[in-house]
C-alpha positions, -999 to 999 in steps of 0.1 A, spaced: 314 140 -911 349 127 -911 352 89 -902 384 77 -885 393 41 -894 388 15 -877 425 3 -865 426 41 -847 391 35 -829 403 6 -808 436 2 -782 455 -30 -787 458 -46 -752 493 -48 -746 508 -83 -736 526 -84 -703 546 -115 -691 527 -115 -657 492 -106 -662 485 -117 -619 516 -96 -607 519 -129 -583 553 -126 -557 573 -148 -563 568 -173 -533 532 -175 -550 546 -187 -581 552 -225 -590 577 -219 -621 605 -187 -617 624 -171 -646 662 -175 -643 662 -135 -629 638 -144 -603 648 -173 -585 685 -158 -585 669 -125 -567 644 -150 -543 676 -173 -534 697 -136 -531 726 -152 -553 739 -135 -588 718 -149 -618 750 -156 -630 757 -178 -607 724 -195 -609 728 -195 -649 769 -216 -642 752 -240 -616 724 -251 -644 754 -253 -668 772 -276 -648 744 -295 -632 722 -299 -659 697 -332 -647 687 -306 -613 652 -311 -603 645 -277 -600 651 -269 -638 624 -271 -667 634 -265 -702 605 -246 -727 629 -244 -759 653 -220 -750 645 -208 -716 650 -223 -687 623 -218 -658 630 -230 -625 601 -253 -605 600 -231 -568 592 -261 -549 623 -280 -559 641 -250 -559 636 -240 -523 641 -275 -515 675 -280 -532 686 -247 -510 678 -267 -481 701 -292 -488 729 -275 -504 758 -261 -484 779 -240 -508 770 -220 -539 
């Protein structure tokens, strides 16, 4: 009898970034690609207004990425006029 070892018995879950598949109005924090495609501007765009506003509400460092806070977000569109 031939035994197989024991790394090849067992599948590795694979990690995904969004284990809930939650929509994004369900979410509280948004990558830089998804608030850009929610507020249906270039991410770009949304990367030069962090750049030059850098003390928004709506932005959350964690290292080197930037996540945006939804709440504030939509809020902030509210307000503004021109992007």
């Amino acid at each position: 009898m031939r035994c197989t070892p024991i790394f090849l018995r067992y599948k590795r879950k694979e990690k995904t970034l969004n284990n809930y598949n939650l929509l994004p109005h369900e979410k509280i924090l948004l990558s830089i690609d998804e608030a850009a495609e929610y507020a249906s501007i270039g991410h770009h765009r949304l990367r030069a207004i962090i750049e030059e506003n850098p003390d928004l509400s709506f932005i959350l460092r964690k290292g080197k990425q930037v996540l945006i806070k939804r709440p504030y977000f939509e809020n902030w569109i509210e307000t503004v006029t021109f992007i």
